[in-house]
Each structure stands twice: as C-alpha cells, then as structure tokens.
N, C-alpha and C positions, 0 to 999 in steps of 0.2 A: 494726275490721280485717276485712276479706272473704278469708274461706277457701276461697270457689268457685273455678272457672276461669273464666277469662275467655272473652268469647266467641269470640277467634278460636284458644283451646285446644278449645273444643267444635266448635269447624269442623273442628278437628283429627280428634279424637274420631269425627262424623261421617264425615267421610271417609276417613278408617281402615276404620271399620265396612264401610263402604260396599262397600270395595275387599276388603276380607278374606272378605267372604261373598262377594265373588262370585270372587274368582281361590282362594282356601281354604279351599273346602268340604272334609267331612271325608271323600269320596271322594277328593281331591288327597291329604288326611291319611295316610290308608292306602295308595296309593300310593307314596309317599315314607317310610313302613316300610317297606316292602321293598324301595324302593331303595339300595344301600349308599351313595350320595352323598348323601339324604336332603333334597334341592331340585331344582327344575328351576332350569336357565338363565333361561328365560322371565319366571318370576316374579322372579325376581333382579332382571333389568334393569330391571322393573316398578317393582318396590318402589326401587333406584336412580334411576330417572327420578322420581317421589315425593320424592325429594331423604330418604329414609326412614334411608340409608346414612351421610348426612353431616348428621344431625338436628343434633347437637351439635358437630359441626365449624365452625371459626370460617368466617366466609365467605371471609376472608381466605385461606382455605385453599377454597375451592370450598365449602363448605359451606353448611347451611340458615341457621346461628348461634343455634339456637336452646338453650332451655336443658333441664337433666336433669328438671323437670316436665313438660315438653313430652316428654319421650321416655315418659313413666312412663305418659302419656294413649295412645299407640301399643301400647306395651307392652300394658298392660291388654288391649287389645283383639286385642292377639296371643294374649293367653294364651286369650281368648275360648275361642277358633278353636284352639289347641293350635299352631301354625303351628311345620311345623318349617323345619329350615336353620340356617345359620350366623351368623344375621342377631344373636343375643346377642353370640357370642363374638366379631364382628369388628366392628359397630357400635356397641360398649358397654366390653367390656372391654378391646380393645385401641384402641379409638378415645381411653377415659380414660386409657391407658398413657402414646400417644403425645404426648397434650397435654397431661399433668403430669409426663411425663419427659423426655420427647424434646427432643434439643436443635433450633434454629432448621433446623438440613438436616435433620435426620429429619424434623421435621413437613411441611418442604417436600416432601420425598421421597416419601413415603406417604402423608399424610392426603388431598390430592385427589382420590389412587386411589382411598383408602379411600373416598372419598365418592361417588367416577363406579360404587363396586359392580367396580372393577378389578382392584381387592387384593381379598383375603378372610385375616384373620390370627384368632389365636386367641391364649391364656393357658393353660402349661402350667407350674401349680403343685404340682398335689397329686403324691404320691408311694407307691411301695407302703406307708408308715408309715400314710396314711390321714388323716395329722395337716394341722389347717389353719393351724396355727401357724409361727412361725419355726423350729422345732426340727422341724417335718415337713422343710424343704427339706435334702437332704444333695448332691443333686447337685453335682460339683466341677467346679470354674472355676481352671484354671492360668493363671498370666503364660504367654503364649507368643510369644518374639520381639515385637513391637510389638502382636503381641493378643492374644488368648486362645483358650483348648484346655478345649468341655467336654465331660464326661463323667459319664454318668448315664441312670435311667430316672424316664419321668413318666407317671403313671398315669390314667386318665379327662378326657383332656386335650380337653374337646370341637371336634367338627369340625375336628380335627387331618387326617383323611386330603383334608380339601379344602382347606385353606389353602393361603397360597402364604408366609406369616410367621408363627413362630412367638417370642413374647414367652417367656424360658423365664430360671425363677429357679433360680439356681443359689448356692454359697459356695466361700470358698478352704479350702482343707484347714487343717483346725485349728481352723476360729473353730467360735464356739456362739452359738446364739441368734439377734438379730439383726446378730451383729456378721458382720463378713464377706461379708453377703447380697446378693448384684447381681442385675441383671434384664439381657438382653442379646437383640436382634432377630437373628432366625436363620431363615436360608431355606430355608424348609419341603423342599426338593428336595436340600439340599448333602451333601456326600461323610460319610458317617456318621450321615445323618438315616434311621431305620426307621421307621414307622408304620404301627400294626397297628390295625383295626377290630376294637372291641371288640363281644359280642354281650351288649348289654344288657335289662333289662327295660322302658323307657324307650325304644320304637325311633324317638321324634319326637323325638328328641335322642340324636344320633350323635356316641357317647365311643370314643376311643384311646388307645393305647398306643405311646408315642413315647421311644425310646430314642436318645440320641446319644453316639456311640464314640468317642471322641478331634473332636471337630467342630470346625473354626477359626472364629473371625471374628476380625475387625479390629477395632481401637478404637475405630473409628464405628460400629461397632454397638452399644456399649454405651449401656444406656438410662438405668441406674441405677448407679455404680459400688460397690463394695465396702464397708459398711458404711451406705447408705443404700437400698439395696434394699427394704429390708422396709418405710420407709413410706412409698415411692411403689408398693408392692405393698397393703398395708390402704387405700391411697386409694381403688387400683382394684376391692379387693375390697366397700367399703361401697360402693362404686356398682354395681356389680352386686348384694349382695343387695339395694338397693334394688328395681332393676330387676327381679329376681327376684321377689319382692314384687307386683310391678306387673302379673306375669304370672299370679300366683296368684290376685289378686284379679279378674281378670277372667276363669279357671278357675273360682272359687268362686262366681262368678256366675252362669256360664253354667248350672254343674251345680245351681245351686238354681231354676233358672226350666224348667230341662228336669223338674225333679223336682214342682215345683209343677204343670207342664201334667201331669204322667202323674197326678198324683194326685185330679186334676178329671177325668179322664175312665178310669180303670179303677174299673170296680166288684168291688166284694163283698158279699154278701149284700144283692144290692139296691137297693145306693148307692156314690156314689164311695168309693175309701177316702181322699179328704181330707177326707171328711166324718168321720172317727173322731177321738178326741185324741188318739192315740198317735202319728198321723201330722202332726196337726198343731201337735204338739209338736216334733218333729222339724224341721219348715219353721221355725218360730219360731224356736229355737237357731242353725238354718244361717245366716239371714239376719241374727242379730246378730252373728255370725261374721263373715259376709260385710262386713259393715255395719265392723265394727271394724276389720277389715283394712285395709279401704279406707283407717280413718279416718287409722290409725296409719303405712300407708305414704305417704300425701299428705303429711303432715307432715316422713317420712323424706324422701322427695323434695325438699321445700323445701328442710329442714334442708342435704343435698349440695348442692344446685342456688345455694343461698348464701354456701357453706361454711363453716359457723356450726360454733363451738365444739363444740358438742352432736352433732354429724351422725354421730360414728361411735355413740353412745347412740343415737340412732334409728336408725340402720341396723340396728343390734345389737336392739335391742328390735323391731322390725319383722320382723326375720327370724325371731327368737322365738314370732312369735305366728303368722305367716302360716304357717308352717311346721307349726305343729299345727290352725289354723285350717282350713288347704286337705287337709289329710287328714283330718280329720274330716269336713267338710261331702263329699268325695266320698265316704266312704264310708258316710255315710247316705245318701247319691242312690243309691246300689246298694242298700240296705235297703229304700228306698222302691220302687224298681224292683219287686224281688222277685227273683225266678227269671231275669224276659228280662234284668234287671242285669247277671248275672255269664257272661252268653253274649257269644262273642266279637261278633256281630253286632251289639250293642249296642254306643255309641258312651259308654257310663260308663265302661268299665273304660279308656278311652286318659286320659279325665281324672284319671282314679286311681295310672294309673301314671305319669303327668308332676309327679303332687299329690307320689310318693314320690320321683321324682327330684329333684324341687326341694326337699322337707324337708333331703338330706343335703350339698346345693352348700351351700358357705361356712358348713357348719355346723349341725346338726341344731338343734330346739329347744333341746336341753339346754344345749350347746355355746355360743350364745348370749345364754342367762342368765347363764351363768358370765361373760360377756364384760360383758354388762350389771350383775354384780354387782363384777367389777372395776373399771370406771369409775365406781362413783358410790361407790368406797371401801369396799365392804363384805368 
C-alpha cells in the first residue's frame, strides 16, 4: 500500500507553496492583524480563481471535485504562512455543512458561490458554556408559522463579522442532549442578526460574537431538522479538526526549520548554539513532533476523505496530539530564540499564538482523549 501523495497532490503542494510566499508574506500577516476584516479582497479572488474555494465542491456544483486529502495538502501550507481570513470557516466548515446536509436547492443555491469566492459563510456552534458537546448548544429554535424563530447567543463564531451566511445550531425548548438539535442557514445581514468583533489573542483568526433576537427563516432554510442536528454537526466538526491538524502541521514545521537556521548561525561562547546538546535536543523532540503530527493527521485525512468507520477515532486522536504537539514545538522555537523570541518584531510569537488558538477549537488535548477513550469503549 503507498502512503505518499501522489504526484499531482505534490503539484498541488508546490503550487500552494508557491503562491503563499509570494501573495502571504508575514508583512501581509501583520497587516491583516490589524485589519478588522482580517483579508484583502484581492487575495480572496486569487485564492478563488486557484479554484482554492471550491477544493472539495463537486464540480457539478462549479467546483475543483477534488478530495479532503487534497485540501489537508493546501491547508498544511497555509498554516506554513499563518495565512489569515476566512478561508477555514467558509471553504471547509461550511463547505462540509452544505454537502452532507444540504438539500439538492441549497447546494445549488450556494455551493457555486461558495466556490466563485461569492459567498463567504461560517459555523456558529460554541456558546458562552464553552462546551463542544451536544449539551454546550442551548440556543432555541421555535416552530414559527411555516418556519422558525431563533433565539440566542454564539460565542467565538469565527469570521462571523464578514460572512454573508451563517450555519447556526440551535434546539427546541425542552430537549437535552442530542435530541432536538437542528442546524439552520441564516443571513448573516437579517432583522435581529448582531455581530460583535471579538478582540482576541489570535489576531490571524478573527472570532465574534453573534447574537440572534427572535430571527425568522423559513423552512428552506433548514439544513438539519430537529433531532439530527448533531450528527451532521460532529461530521462537520471532524473535518475541520482534521483540517485543523493540517494547519498545525505545517505551523510546526515552519517553526522548527526557522529554529534550526537561528541555531546554525547565533553564537555563544564562540560557537553556534546548535552546536550544544541542550539545543540539540530540543530540535530532535520538535521534529518527531513534527514528524508524528504529520503522520497521524495524513491518516485522519484519509480516514474522512473515505469516510471509513474509524474517521471520527482519527480525527479525535489527531486533534489530541497535534494540539499539544504544535504548542509545544512553538514554544521551544521561542526557547531557542532566546530574548529576540518573545519581541513583538519577531515573527515566533504569531506562531505561538495561532499554535493556542488552534489547541482549544473543537476541543483541547484533554477534551479529545476523552473522546478517544469513548470510542474505542474505555
């Protein structure tokens, strides 16, 4: 069996790369922290004309067709680069929303756009509880005349202030658990949609705060009805921490080959300090980090991209490690640094705080294992 990529996934790869260093330098990076919209237009189109938008979109839908391993080879090389915008939460999470829930109009409705880079949508799950579980969602969802009326607040809802759809899971008063649970498309602009930009530590990844007051849609908008919510919402979510994953390991990479050049060329007493073990013990651990991460998210990737029994186990276990993998390895790249590490001027500390914002999406380490210790019966 061949565990590589093949080679028109490494063309992939290449031309990713390609394109990423030269329109996403980490001058554009910082940039785009201080912008509150957190992308250019420009790039947008870019990466849409790239066909980047509609990776996973069937073609039947305008899309590339291609599959969630092919996205995880892009990904990687976003996370390189830290590359902010919107591009996770409208090309990934709600891209998988539309195409494992959506019915035959919805997907005709949106996923084109979604793929022309027209639409820009998001997933707003988590809540003040903080919970990633079925018992985190409380937002209520009433019958109302032929649709529904919701009502509630969603908390770190990324790139909610740019979207133009917002995927948003809600229940009917009463139920617990996953019983009651729906998912319903809601326009980011309508009569009792708020959205507040959140000021995070993470400013390459713009979170909000999206409250909706009595909000109507209509029956067609409903993506999951009531009682199956929740596992066309864990489909969406193991593919994003896959995806997540994908961005980590190519963070963990980037930050151990920035840390291997400083360490060949700053001296101490003389000599490089890669020349010491203490340092070169450090590199060593990073890169079997690095090394593992990869191994175990290529595999998560397969596992979704196939959708094998096993896939939320990998997901699960993938996000487990990568999660304390990519925080660890950046913050020995700041060890190794020294002192210029923890200066804003230095381009570690953005790796470091994307390494924490991505440990507590879909669930911290810990959070994980437990999830990993439930599925295999323990």
């Amino acid at each position: 069996m061949d565990f590589g990529f093949s080679e028109e996934q490494e063309l992939l790869r290449k031309s990713a790369r390609d394109f990423l260093q030269k329109e996403a330098s980490m001058t554009y990076v910082r940039q785009m922290m201080e912008d509150d919209r957190g992308f250019a237009d420009a790039q947008w189109k870019l990466m849409a004309e790239l066909g980047w938008m509609g990776l996973i979109v069937p073609e039947e839908h305008d899309g590339a067709g291609l599959t969630f391993v092919d996205m995880v080879v892009v990904l990687e090389e976003m996370g390189r680069v830290v590359l902010p915008g919107p591009f996770f939460s409208s090309a990934i999470l709600s891209a998988v929303a539309l195409l494992d829930g959506g019915t035959a109009a919805q997907r005709q409705e949106f996923l084109p756009r979604l793929a022309a880079g027209q639409l820009r949508a998001t997933l707003a799950q988590l809540e003040p509880s903080g919970r990633w579980d079925a018992d985190g969602v409380d937002l209520e969802v009433r019958r109302d005349g032929g649709g529904w009326r919701l009502t509630g607040t969603k908390l770190f809802v990324p790139d909610a202030h740019t979207a133009d759809l917002l995927i948003v899971a809600g229940r009917e008063p009463g139920s617990k658990g996953t019983a009651g649970l729906a998912l319903f498309l809601v326009d980011a602009k309508a009569k009792g949609v708020m959205t507040t930009l959140l000021k995070t530590m993470d400013q390459t990844r713009k979170l909000c705060e999206v409250k909706l007051e009595g909000v109507t849609v209509g029956a067609d908008r409903m993506l999951a009805e009531p009682g199956k919510g929740w596992a066309l919402l864990d489909r969406i979510v193991d593919r994003g921490k896959v995806g997540l994953c994908a961005e980590m390991c190519g963070g963990a990479q980037r930050v151990l080959e920035m840390s291997v050049e400083y360490a060949k060329v700053r001296e101490q007493f003389g000599r490089p300090i890669g020349s010491f073990q203490a340092i070169q013990h450090k590199c060593a651990n990073m890169l079997v980090e690095v090394e593992s991460s990869k191994s175990i998210t290529y595999y998560a990737g397969w596992a979704v991209a196939n959708d094998v029994p096993e896939a939320p186990l990998a997901a699960a276990m993938a996000k487990a490690y990568c999660s304390d993998a990519y925080r660890h390895t950046a913050g020995e790249g700041i060890q190794i640094h020294g002192g210029i590490g923890f200066t804003w001027e230095h381009d570690m500390h953005i790796y470091f705080k994307r390494a924490k914002s991505s440990e507590v999406t879909f669930g911290d380490a810990t959070w994980n294992r437990e999830l990993v210790a439930q599925l295999i019966g323990l």
